[in-house]
MARFIFI-831866 format. One record per residue (C-alpha): residue number from 1; residue in three letters; chain; z, x, y. Coordinates in Angstrom, 3 decimals, always signed. Each point is the difference from the previous one (the first is absolute). Layout:
BEGIN
NODE    k    r  c        c3        c1        c2
NODE  NUM  Ala  A         Z         X         Y
...
//
This chain:
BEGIN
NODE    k    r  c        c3        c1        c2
NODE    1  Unk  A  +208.712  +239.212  +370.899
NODE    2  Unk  A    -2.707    +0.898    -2.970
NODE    3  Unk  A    +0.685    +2.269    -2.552
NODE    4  Unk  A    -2.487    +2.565    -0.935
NODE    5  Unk  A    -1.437    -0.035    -3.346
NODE    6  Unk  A    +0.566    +3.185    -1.206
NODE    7  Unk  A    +3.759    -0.009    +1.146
NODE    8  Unk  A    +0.374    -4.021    -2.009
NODE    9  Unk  A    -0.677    +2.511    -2.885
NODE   10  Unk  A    +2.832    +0.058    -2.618
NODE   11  Unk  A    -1.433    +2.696    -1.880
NODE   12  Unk  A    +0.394    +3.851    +0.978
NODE   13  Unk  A    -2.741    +2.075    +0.011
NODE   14  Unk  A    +0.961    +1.827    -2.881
NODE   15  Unk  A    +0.181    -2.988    -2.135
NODE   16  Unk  A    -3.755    -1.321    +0.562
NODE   17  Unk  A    -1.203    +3.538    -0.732
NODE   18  Unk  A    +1.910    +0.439    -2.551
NODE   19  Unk  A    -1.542    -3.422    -1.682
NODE   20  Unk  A    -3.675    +0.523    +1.473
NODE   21  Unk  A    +0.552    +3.653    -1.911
NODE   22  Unk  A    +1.563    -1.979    -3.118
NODE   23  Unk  A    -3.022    -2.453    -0.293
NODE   24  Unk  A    -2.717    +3.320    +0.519
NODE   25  Unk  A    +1.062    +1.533    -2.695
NODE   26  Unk  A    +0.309    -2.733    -1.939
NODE   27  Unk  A    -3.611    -0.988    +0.462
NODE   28  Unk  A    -0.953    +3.714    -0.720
NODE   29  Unk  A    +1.952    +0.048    -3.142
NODE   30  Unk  A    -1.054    -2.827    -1.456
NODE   31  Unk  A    -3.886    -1.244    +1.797
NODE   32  Unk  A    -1.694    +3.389    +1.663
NODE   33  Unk  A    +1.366    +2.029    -2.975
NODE   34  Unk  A    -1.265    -1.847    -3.080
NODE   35  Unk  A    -3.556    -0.709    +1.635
NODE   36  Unk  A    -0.281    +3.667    +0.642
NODE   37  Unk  A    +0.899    +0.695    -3.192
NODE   38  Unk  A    -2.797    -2.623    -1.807
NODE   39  Unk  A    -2.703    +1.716    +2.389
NODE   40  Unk  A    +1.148    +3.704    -0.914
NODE   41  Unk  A    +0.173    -0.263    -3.773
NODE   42  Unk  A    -3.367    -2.177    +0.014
NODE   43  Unk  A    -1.490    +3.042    +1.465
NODE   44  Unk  A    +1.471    +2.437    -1.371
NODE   45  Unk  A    -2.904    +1.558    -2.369
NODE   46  Unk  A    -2.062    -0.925    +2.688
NODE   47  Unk  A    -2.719    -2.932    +1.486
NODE   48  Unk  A    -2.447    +0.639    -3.022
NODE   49  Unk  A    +3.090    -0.569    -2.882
NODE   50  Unk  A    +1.570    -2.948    +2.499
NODE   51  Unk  A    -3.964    -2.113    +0.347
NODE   52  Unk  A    -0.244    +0.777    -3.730
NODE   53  Unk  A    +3.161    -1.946    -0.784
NODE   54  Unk  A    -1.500    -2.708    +1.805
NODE   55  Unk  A    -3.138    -0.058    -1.734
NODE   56  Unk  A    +1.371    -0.502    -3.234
NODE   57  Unk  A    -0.964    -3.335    -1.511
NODE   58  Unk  A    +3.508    -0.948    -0.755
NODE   59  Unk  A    +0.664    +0.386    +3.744
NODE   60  Unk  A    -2.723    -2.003    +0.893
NODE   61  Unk  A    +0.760    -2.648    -2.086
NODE   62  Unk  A    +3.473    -0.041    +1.312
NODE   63  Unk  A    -0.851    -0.210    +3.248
NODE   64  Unk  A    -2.708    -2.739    -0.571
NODE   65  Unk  A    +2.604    -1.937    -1.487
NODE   66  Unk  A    +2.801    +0.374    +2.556
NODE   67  Unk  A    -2.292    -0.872    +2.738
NODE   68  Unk  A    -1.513    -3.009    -2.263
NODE   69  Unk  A    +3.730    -0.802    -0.716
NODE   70  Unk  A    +0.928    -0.591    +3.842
NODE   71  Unk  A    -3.165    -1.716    +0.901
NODE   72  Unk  A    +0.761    -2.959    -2.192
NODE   73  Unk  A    +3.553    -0.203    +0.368
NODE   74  Unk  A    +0.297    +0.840    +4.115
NODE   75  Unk  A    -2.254    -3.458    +0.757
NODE   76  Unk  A    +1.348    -1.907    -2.581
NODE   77  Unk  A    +3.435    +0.920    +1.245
NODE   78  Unk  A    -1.281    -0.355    +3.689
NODE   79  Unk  A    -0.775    -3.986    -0.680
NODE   80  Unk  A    +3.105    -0.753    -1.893
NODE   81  Unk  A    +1.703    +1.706    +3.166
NODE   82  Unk  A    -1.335    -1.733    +2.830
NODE   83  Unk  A    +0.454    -3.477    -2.255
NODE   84  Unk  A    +3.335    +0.924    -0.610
NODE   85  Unk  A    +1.087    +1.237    +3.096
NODE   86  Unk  A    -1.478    -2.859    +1.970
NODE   87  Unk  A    +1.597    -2.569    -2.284
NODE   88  Unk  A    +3.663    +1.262    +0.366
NODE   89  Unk  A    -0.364    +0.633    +3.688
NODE   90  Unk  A    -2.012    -3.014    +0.940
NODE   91  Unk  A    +1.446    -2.307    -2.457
NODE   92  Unk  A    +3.126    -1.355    -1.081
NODE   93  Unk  A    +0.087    -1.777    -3.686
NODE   94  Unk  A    +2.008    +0.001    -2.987
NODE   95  Unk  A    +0.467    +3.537    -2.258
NODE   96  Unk  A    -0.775    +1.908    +3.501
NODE   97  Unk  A    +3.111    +2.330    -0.755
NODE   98  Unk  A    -1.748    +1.047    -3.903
NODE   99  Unk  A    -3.398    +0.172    +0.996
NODE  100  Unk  A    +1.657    +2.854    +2.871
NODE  101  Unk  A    +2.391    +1.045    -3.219
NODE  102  Unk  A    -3.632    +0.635    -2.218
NODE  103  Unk  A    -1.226    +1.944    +2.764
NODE  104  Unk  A    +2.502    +2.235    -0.015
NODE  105  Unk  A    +0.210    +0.610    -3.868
NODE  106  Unk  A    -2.080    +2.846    -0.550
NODE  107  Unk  A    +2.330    +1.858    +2.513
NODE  108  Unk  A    +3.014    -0.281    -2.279
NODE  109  Unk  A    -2.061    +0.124    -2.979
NODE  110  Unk  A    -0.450    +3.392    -1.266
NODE  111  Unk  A    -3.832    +0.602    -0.693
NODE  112  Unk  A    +0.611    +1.248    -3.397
NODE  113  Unk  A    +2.161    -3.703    -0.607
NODE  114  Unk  A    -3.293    -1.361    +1.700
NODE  115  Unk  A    -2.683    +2.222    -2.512
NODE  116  Unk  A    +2.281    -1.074    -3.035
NODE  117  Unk  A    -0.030    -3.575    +1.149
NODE  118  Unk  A    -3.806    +0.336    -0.421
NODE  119  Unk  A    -0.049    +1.303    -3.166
NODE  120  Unk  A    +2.622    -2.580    -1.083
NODE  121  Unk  A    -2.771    -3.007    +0.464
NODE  122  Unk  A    -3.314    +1.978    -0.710
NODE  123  Unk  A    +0.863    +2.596    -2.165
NODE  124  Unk  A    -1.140    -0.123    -3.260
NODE  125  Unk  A    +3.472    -1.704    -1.306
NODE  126  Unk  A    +0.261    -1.661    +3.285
NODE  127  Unk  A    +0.259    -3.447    +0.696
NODE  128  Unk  A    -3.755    -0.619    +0.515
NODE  129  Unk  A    -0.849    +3.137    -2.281
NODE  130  Unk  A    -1.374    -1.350    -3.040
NODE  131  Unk  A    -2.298    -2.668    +1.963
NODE  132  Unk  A    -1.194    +2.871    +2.202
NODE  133  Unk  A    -1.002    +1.820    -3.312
NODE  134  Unk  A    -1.689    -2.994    -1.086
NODE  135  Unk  A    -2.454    -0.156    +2.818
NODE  136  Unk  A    -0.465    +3.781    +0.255
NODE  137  Unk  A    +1.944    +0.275    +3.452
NODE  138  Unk  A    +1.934    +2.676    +1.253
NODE  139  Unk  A    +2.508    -0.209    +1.924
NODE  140  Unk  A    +2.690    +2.757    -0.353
NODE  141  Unk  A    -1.389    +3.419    +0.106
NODE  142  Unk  A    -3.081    -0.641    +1.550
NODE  143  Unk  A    -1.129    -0.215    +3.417
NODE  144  Unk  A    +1.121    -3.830    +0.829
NODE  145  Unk  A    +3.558    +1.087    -1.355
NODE  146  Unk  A    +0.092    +2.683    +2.797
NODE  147  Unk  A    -1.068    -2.029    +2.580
NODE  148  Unk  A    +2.282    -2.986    -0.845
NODE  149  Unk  A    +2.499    +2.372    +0.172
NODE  150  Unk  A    -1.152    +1.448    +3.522
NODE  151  Unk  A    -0.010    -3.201    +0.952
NODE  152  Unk  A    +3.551    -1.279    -0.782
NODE  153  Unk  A    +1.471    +3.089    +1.667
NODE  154  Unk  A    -2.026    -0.176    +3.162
NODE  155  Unk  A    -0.287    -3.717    +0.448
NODE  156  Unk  A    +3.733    -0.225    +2.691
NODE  157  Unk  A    -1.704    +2.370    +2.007
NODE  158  Unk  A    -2.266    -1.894    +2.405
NODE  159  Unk  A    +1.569    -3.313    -0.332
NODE  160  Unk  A    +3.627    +2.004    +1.405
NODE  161  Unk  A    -1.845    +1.730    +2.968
NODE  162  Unk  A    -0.923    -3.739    +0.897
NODE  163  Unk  A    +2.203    -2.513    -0.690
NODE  164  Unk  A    +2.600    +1.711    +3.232
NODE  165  Unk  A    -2.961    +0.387    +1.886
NODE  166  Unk  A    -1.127    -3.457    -0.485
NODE  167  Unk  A    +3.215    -1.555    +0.609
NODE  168  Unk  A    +0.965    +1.631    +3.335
NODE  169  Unk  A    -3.592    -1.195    +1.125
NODE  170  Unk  A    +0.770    -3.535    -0.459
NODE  171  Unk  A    -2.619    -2.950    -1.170
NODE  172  Unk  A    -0.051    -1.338    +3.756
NODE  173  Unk  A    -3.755    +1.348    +0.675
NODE  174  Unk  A    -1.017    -1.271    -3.379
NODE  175  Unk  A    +1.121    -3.443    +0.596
NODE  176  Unk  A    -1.537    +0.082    +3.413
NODE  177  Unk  A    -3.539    +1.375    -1.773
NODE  178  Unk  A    +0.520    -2.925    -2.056
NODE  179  Unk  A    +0.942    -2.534    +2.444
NODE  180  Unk  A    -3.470    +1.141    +1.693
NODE  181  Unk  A    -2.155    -0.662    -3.173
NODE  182  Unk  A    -0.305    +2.836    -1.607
NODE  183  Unk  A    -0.093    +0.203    -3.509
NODE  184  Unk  A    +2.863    +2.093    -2.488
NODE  185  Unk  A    -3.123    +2.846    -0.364
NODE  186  Unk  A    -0.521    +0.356    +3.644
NODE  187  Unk  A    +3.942    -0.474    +0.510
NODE  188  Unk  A    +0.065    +3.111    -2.418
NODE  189  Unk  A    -2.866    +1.819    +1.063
NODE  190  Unk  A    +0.147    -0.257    +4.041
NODE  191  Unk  A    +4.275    -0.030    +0.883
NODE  192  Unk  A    +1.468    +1.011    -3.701
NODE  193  Unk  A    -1.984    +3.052    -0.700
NODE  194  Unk  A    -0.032    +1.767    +3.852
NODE  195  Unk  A    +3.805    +0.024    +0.198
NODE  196  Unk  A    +0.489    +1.420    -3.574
NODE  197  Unk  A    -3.081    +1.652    -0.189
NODE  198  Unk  A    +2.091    +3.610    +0.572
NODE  199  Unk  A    +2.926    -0.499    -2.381
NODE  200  Unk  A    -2.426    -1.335    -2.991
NODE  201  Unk  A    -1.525    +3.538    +0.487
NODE  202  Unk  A    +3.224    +1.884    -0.005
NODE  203  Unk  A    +0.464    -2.518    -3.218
NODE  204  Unk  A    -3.601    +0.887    -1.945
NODE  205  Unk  A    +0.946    +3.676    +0.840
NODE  206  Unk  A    +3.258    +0.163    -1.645
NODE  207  Unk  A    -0.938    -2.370    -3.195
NODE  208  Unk  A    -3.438    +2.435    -0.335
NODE  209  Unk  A    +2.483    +3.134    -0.421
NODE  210  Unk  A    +2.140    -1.091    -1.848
NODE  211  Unk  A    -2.819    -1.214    -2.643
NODE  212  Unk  A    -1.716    +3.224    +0.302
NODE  213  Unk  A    +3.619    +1.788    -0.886
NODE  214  Unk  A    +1.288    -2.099    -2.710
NODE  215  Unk  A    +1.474    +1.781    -2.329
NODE  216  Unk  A    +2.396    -1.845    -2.337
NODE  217  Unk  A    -1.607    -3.435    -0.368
NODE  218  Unk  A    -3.313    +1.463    -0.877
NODE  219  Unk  A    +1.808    +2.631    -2.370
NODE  220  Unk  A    +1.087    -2.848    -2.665
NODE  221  Unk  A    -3.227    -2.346    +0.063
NODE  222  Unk  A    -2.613    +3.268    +0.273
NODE  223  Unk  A    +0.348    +1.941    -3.077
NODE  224  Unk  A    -0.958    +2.673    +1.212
NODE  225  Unk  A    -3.651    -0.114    -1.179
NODE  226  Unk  A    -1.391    +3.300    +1.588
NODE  227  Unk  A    -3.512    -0.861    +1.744
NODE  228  Unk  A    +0.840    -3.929    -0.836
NODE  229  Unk  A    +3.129    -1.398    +1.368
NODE  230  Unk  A    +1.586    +2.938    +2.158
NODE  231  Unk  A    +0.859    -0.049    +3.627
NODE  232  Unk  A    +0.035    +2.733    +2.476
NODE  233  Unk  A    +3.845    +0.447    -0.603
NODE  234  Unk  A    -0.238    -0.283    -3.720
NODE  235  Unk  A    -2.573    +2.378    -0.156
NODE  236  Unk  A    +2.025    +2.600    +2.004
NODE  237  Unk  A    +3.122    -0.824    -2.247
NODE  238  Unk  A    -2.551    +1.168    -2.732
NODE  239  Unk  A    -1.649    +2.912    +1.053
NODE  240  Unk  A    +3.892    +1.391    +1.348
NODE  241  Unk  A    +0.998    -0.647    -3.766
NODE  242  Unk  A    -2.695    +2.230    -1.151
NODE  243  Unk  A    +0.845    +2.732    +2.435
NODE  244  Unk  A    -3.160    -0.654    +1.866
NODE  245  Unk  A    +1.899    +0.210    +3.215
NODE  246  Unk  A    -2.828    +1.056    +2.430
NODE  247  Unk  A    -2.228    -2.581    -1.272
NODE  248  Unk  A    +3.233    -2.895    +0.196
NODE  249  Unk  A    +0.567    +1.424    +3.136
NODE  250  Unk  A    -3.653    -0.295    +1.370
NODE  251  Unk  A    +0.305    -3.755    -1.028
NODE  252  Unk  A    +3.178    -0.027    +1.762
NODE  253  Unk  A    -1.299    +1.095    +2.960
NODE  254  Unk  A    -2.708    -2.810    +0.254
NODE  255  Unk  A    +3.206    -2.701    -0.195
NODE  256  Unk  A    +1.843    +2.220    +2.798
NODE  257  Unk  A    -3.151    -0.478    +2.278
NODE  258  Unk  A    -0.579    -3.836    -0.954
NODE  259  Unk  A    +4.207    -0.157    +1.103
NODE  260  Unk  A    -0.422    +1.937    +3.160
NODE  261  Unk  A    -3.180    -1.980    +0.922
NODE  262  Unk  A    +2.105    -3.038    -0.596
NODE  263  Unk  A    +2.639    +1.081    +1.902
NODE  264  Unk  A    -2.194    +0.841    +2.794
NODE  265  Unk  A    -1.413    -3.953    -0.185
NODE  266  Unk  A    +3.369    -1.120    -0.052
NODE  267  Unk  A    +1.474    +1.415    +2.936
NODE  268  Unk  A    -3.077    -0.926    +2.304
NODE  269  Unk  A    +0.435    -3.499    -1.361
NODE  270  Unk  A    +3.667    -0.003    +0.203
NODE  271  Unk  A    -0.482    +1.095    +3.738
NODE  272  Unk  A    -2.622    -2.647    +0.813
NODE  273  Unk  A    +2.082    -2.751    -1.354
NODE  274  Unk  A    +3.376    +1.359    +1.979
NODE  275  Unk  A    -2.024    -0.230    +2.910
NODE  276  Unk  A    -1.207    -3.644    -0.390
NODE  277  Unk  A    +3.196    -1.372    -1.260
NODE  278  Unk  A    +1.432    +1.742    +3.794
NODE  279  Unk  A    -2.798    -1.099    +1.603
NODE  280  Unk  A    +0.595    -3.729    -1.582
NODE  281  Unk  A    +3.485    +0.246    +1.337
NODE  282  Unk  A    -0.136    +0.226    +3.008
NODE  283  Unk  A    -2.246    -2.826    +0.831
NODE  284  Unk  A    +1.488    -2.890    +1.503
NODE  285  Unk  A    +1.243    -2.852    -2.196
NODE  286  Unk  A    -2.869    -2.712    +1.484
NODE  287  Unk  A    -3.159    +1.988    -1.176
NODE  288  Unk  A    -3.518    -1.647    -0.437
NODE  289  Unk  A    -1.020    -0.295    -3.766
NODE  290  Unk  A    -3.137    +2.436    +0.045
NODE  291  Unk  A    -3.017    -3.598    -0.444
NODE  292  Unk  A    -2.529    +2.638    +0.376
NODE  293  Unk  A    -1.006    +1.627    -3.415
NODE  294  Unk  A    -0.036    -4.314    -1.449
NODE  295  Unk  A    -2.841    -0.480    +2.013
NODE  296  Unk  A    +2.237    -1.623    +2.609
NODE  297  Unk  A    -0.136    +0.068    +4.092
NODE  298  Unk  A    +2.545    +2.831    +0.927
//
């Protein structure tokens, strides 16, 4: 005799309100709350005082250079990804398990450790300091300092979203691309990218935020150069300094959309690749490798 599901329930009633209620408030606290609270005191002398924050040529600047920031590191970071991910989950060879531990350093690496670390080897008493002097390069507070330092802290971000995903898809249709004559580009481009196609997306989404929010990293190597080498988040750290909250705030704002847009992307992605990793599972073992998109019979 079947048992319902609602009476296999251990829980009472009470108890999955009681957390449902728990993890509302929670969220209202410490998400809904806060964002209100950005929005509200960027407007709170009104549109004409918030758009005039916005105009200011220090903002500009900032926001030039955060979005300048992210475009170079995001694709660099999206290449050493995919590389890196396909090489530990396609691949076994020697130092496997501390080319996975480097991956995972910036996580326990605390960006400040990471901006000092920077400084350490291109500062001006750094290790490569005085040669850098020499040839009139900068390094350390300057724009390539900032996005080196994007960089490090962003770089486990795509490669992690992958290397699971990779490895629970196997290498079986790869080999049989292979085995068919195609070549490692068309092995890449044709069976590699389709079936991770969704989770490098949810990857590039969450390594683009977190460049465009860095806060510590950047801090050290900047140097805080106002119109020069300041990010959106260093510039609001400045203006809040100088008790130009509406105008910090108004900057604020424009990183609170770029995170709700973001998290927008990354739920529609998130859903799209839950829905082809089900959809995956419950074909049956003996599937046809897809010949079609190398240009063979189907």
């Amino acid at each position: 005799m079947s048992t319902p599901l609602n009476s296999a329930r251990t829980e009472a009633a009470w108890v999955r309100r009681t957390l449902i209620g728990v993890a509302l408030v929670f969220m209202f606290l410490f998400l809904v709350l806060p964002l209100a609270a950005v929005f509200t005191e960027a407007l709170r002398k009104g549109l004409d005082a918030y758009l005039e924050a916005l105009r200011d040529p220090d903002a500009w600047s900032a926001i030039r250079l955060t979005f300048f920031t992210a475009l170079v590191a995001v694709p660099l970071n999206l290449v050493f990804g995919v590389a890196a991910a396909w090489a530990v989950a396609k691949y076994e060879f020697r130092g496997k398990s501390f080319l996975t531990t480097l991956i995972d350093l910036p996580f326990s690496v605390s960006p400040v450790v990471a901006g000092l670390i920077y400084v350490l080897v291109f500062g001006a008493q750094g290790w490569l300091g005085p040669w850098l002097a020499e040839h009139d390069i900068k390094i350390v507070f300057a724009v390539p300092g900032i996005i080196l330092a994007t960089i490090f802290v962003t770089f486990p971000f795509i490669a992690r979203e992958l290397i699971p995903l990779m490895q629970a898809q196997g290498n079986d249709e790869e080999q049989a691309a292979i085995v068919l004559g195609a070549t490692g580009w068309q092995t890449f481009w044709y069976v590699t990218l389709p079936n991770i196609k969704w989770g490098l997306i949810y990857g590039v989404i969450l390594c683009n935020a977190r460049a465009m929010g860095e806060f510590g990293a950047v801090s050290v190597v900047s140097g805080h150069i106002r119109g020069q080498t300041n990010t959106m988040p260093l510039h609001v750290e400045i203006l809040y300094n100088e008790y130009q909250s509406v105008a910090a705030f108004a900057v604020a704002s424009l990183l609170a959309l770029l995170a709700l847009v973001t998290l927008v992307i990354k739920s529609v992605a998130e859903w799209k690749m839950e829905r082809e990793m089900k959809a995956l599972a419950e074909l049956p073992p003996e599937r046809p490798t897809p010949l079609t998109p190398l240009g063979q019979p189907s």
